[in-house]
N, C-alpha and C positions, 0 to 999 in steps of 0.2 A: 442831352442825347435826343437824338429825333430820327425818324426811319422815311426813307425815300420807297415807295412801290411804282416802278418803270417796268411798263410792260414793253416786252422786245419785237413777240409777235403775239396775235392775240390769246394764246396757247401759252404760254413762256414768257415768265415775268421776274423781274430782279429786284432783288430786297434790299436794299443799302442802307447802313448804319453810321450814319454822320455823329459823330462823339468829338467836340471841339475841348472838353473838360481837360485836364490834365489828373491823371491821376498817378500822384506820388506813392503811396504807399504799395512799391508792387510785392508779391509776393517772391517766397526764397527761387518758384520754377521760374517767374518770368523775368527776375533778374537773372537766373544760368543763361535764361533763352535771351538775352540782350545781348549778354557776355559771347555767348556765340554767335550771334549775328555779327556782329564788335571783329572778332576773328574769320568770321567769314568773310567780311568785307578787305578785310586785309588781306588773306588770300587772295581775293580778285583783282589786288592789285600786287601782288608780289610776283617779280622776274622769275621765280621757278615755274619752268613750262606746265609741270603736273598741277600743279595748285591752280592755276588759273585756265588750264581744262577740266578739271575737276568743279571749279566755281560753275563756269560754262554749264556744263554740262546737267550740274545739279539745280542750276534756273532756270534752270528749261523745263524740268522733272517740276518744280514748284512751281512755275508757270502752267503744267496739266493740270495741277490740284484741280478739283468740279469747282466751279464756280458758288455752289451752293455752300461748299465747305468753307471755300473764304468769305462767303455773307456773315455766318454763323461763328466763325472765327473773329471777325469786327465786332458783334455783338457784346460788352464786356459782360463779366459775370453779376447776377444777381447781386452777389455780397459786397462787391467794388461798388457796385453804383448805391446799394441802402446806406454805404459809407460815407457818399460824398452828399448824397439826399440826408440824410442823417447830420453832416458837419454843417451843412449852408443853413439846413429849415427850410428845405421847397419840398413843393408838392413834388410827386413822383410819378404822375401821370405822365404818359409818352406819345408822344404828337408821329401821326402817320400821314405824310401827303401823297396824294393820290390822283390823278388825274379822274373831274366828277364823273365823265361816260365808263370810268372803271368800276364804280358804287362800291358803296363801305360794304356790304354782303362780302364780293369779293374780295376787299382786302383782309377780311379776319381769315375765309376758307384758304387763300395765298398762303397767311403766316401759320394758320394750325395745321395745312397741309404738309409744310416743309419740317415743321415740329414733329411732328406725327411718322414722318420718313426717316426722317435722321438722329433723333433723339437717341436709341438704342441704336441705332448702326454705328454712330461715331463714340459711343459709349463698350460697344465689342471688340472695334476695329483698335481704340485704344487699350484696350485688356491684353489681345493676340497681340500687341506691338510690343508692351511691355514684357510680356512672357517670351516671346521672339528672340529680344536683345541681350540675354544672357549667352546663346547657343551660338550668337557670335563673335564670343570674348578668345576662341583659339586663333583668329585671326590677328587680335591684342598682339599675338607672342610673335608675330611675323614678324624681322626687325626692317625695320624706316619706314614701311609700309603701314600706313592708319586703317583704323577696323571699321573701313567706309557702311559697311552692313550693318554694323552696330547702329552707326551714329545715326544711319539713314532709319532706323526704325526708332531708336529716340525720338528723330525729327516729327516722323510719324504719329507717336503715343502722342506728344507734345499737342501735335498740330488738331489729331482727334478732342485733347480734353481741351483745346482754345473751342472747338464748335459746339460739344460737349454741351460743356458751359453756356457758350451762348445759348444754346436750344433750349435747355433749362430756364433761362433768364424769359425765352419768349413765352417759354408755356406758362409763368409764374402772370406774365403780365396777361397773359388771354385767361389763365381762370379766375383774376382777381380783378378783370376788367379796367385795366389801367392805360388802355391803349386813346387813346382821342384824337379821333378820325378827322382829319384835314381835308375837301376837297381843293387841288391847287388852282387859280387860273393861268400862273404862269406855265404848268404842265398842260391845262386845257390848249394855250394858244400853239405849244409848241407841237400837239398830238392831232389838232383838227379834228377832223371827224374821222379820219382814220382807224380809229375803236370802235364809232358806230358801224362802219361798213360790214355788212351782211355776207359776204364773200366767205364761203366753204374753206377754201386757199389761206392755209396759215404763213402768211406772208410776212416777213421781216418788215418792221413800223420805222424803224431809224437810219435815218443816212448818217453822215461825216457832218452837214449843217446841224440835225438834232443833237446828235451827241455833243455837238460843241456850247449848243443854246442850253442843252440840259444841265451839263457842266459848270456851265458859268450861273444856272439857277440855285444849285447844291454848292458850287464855290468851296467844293475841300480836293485837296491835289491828291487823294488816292484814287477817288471815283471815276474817274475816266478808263484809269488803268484797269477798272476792276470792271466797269462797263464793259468795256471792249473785249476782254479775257472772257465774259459772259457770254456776249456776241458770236466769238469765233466759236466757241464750243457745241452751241447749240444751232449754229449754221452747219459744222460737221457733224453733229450728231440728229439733227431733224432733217427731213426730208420736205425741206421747205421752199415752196414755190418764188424763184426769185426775181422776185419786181422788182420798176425801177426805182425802190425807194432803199432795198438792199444794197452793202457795205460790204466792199473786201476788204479786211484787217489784217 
């Protein structure tokens, strides 16, 4: 396991957790939560018109999720990873590259900041989901009709204790000091000076050329999609001056 820090603009930076290990031993939720992906996938391709607007419709909704939620959701748990550091006999230090003009200072405040935000939000937000999903069991009785409110706050509780978890796992490695700071120069060549530029103007740093050299530096096929989903959220949600170094996605 190893963490990529990509800043987007120099305000707004994206955390990626590259985990190439396989880990077999999943637990009883994340085997349901296979099990329904397994069915949902089927759904999206099954001829009944509902089902396959209903798939639509609810990847789109997953596709909103914040962007920081699926960082934190890639991150596996504490206990998974002392298991597999535990079966091999490696150290358990964990390598963070970083573009050098971003400095290691910054990238500890990056990950204890995002700890520090989310930790108990997605620790809440997973409580009210689970308590939620009982109140939508009269909809259960409705006949051919599924208890889409139910499931969708399942999806919910689920999707909270995956970030949950991860946040836990980061804060375990920033107060036991296990993080070891990489400066990259493949990310230097691909950022330029663009990091150093002194410019007030939080200005979007990545085009379609970076994204694609960044890509092919990290070389794992979620990250792009996870790039990009980053991207649009925070071009809709920041008020950010757009150069010509700026991306419509």
């Amino acid at each position: 396991m190893k963490f990529y820090i990509i800043p987007i603009t120099k305000k707004r930076h994206f955390l990626y957790c590259c985990q190439k290990s396989v880990i077999s031993n999943l637990s009883l939720i994340d085997r349901f939560a296979n099990k329904v992906n397994n069915i949902w996938g089927k759904w999206g391709n099954s001829e009944t018109k509902w089902k396959k607007k209903l798939v639509k419709i609810g990847n789109q909704m997953i596709d909103r999720l914040p962007y920081e939620e699926w960082t934190l959701k890639n991150v596996p748990s504490h206990e998974k990873m002392h298991e597999i550091y535990k079966m091999k006999g490696i150290q358990n230090k964990v390598t963070v590259h970083y573009p050098t003009s971003f400095g290691p200072e910054k990238v500890i405040f990056t990950i204890s900041d995002l700890v520090k935000r989310k930790i108990m939000f997605h620790k809440r937000r997973m409580i009210f989901s689970i308590i939620g999903a009982p109140f939508t069991l009269p909809v259960a009785l409705i006949p051919i009709i599924p208890n889409i409110p139910g499931f969708y706050l399942l999806f919910r509780a689920y999707s909270h204790w995956k970030a949950f978890h991860g946040a836990q796992h980061l804060d375990y490695l920033l107060k036991n000091n296990l993080f070891n700071l990489s400066a990259s120069s493949s990310l230097d060549k691909v950022y330029g000076t663009s990091l150093q530029n002194t410019n007030n103007h939080d200005t979007l740093l990545l085009n379609t050329t970076r994204i694609y050299t960044i890509s092919k530096i990290i070389d794992n096929k979620d990250f792009q999609t996870h790039l990009e989903r980053a991207i649009r959220q925070i071009q809709k949600d920041s008020s950010l001056r757009i150069s010509d170094l700026s991306i419509s996605l």
